[in-house]
Backbone atoms as SQL, in Angstrom:
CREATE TABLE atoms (id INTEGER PRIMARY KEY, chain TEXT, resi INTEGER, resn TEXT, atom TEXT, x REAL, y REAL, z REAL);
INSERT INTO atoms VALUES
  (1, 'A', 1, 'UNK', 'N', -6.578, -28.227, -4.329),
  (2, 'A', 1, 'UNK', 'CA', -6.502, -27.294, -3.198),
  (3, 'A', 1, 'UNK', 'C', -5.520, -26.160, -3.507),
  (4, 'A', 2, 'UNK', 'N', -4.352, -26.874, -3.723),
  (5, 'A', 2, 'UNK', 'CA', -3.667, -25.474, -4.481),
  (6, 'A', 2, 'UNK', 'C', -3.846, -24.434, -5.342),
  (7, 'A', 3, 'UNK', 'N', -4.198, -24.913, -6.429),
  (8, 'A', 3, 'UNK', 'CA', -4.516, -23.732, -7.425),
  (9, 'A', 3, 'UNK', 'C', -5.755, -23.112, -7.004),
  (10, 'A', 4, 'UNK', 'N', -6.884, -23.169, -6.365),
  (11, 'A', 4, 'UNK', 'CA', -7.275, -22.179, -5.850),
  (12, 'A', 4, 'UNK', 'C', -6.944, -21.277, -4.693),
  (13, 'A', 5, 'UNK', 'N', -6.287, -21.834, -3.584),
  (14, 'A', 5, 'UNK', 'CA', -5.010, -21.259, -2.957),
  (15, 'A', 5, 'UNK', 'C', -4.539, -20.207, -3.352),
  (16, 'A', 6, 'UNK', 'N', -4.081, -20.828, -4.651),
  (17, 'A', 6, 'UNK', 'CA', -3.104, -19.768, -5.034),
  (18, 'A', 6, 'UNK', 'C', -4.004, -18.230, -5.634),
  (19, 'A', 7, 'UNK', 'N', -4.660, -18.339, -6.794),
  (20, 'A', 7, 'UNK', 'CA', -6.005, -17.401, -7.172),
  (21, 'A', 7, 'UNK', 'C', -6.426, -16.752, -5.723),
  (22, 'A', 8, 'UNK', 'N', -6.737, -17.438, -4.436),
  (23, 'A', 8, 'UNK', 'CA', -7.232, -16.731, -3.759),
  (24, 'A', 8, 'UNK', 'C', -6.327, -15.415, -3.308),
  (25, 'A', 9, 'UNK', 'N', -4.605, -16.068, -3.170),
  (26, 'A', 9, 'UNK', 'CA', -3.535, -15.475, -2.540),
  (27, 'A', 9, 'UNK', 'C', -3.372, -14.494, -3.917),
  (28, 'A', 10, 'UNK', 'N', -3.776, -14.392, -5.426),
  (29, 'A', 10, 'UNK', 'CA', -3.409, -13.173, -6.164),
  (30, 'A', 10, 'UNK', 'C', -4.608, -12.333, -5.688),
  (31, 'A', 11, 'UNK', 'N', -5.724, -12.906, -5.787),
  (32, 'A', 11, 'UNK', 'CA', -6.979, -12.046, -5.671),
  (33, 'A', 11, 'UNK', 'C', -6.343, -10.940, -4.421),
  (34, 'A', 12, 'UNK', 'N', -5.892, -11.396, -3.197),
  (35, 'A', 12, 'UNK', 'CA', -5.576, -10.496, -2.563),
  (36, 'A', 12, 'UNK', 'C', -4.663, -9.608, -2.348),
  (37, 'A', 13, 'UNK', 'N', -3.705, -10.051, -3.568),
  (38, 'A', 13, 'UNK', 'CA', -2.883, -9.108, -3.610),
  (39, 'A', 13, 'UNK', 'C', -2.945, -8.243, -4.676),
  (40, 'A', 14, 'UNK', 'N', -4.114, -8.720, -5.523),
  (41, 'A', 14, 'UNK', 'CA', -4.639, -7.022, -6.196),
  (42, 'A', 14, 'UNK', 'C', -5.631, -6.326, -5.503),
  (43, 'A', 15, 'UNK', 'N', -5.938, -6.787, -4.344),
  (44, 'A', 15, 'UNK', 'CA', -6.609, -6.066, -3.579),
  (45, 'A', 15, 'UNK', 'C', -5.775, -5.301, -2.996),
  (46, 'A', 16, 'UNK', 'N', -5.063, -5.465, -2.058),
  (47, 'A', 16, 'UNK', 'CA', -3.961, -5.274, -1.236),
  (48, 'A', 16, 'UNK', 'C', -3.142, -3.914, -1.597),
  (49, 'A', 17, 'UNK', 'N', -2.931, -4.104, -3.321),
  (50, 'A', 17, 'UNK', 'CA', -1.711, -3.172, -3.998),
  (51, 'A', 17, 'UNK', 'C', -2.391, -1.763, -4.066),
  (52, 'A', 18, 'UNK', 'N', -3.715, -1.504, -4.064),
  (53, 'A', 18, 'UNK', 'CA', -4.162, 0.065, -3.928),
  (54, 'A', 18, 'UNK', 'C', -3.538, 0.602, -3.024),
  (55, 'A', 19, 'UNK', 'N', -4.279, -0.282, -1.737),
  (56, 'A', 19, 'UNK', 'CA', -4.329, 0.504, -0.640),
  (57, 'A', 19, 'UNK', 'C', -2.919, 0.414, -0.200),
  (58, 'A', 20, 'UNK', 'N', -2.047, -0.640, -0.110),
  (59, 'A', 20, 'UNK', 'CA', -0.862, -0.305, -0.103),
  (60, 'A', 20, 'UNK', 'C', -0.151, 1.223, -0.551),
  (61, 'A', 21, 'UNK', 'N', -0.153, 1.060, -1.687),
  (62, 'A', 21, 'UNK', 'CA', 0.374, 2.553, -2.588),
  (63, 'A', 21, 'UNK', 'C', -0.364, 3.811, -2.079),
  (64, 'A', 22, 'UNK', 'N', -1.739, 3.871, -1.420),
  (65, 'A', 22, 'UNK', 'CA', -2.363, 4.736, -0.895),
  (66, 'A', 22, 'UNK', 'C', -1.476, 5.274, 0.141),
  (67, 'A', 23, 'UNK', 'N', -1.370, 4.048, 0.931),
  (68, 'A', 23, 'UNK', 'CA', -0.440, 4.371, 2.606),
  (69, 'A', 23, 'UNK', 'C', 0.747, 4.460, 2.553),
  (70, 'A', 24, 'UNK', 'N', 1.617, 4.091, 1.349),
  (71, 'A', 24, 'UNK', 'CA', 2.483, 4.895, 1.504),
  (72, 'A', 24, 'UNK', 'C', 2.522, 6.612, 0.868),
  (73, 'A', 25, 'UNK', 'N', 1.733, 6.708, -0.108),
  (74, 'A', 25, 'UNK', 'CA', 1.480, 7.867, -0.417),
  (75, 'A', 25, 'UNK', 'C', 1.433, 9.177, 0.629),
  (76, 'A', 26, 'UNK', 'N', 0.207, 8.325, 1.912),
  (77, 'A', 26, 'UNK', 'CA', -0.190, 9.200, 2.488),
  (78, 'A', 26, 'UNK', 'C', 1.129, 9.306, 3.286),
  (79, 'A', 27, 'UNK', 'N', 2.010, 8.020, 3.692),
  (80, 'A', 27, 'UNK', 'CA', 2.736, 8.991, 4.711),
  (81, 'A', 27, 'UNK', 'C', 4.319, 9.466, 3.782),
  (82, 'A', 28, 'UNK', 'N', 4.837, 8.970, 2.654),
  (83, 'A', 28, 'UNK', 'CA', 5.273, 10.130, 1.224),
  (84, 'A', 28, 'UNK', 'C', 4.835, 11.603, 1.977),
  (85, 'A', 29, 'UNK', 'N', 3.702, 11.743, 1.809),
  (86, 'A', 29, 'UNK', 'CA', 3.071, 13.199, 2.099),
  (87, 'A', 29, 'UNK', 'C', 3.494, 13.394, 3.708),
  (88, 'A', 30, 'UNK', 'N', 2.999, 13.091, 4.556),
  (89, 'A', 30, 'UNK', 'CA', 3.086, 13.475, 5.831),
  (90, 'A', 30, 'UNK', 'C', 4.717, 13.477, 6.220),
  (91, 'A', 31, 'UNK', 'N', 5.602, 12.964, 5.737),
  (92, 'A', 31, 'UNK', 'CA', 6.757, 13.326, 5.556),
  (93, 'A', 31, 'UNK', 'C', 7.333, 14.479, 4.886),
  (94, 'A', 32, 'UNK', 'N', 7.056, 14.466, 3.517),
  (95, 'A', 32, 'UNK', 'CA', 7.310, 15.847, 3.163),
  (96, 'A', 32, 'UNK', 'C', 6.609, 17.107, 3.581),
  (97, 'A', 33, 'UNK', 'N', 5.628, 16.928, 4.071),
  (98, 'A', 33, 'UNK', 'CA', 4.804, 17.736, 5.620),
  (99, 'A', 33, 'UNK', 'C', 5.656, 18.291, 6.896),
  (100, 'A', 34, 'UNK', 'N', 5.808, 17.253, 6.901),
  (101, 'A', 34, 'UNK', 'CA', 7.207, 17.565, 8.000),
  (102, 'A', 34, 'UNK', 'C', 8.493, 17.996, 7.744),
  (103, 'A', 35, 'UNK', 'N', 9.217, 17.630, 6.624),
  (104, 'A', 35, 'UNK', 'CA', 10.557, 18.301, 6.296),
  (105, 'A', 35, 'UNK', 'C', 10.277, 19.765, 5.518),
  (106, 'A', 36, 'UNK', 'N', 8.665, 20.012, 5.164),
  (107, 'A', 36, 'UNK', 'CA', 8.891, 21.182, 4.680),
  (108, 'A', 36, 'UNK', 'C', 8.624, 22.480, 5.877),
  (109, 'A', 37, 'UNK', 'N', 8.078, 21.867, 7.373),
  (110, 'A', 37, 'UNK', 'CA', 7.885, 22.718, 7.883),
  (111, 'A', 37, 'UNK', 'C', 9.489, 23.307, 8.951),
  (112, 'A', 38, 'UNK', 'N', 9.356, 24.676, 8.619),
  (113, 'A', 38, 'UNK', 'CA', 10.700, 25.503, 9.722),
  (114, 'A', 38, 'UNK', 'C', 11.076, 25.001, 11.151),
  (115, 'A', 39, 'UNK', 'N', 12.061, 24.339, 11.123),
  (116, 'A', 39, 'UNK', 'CA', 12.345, 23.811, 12.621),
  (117, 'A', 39, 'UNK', 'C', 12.511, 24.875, 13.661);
């Protein structure tokens, strides 16, 4: 039971790690969006 457990729990965390890095990307961006605009 475990060791596939576990395979299942990497499988999803190479799923996981795109879109992760995506969302922070996007808000990376929407931040520097905001500090670059004139208060």
């Amino acid at each position: 039971l475990l060791p596939s457990f576990l395979s299942l729990f990497k499988i999803s965390i190479v799923d996981l790690t795109p879109k992760l890095s995506k969302f922070k990307s996007n808000i990376s961006s929407r931040i520097s969006m905001l500090e670059d605009t004139p208060k």
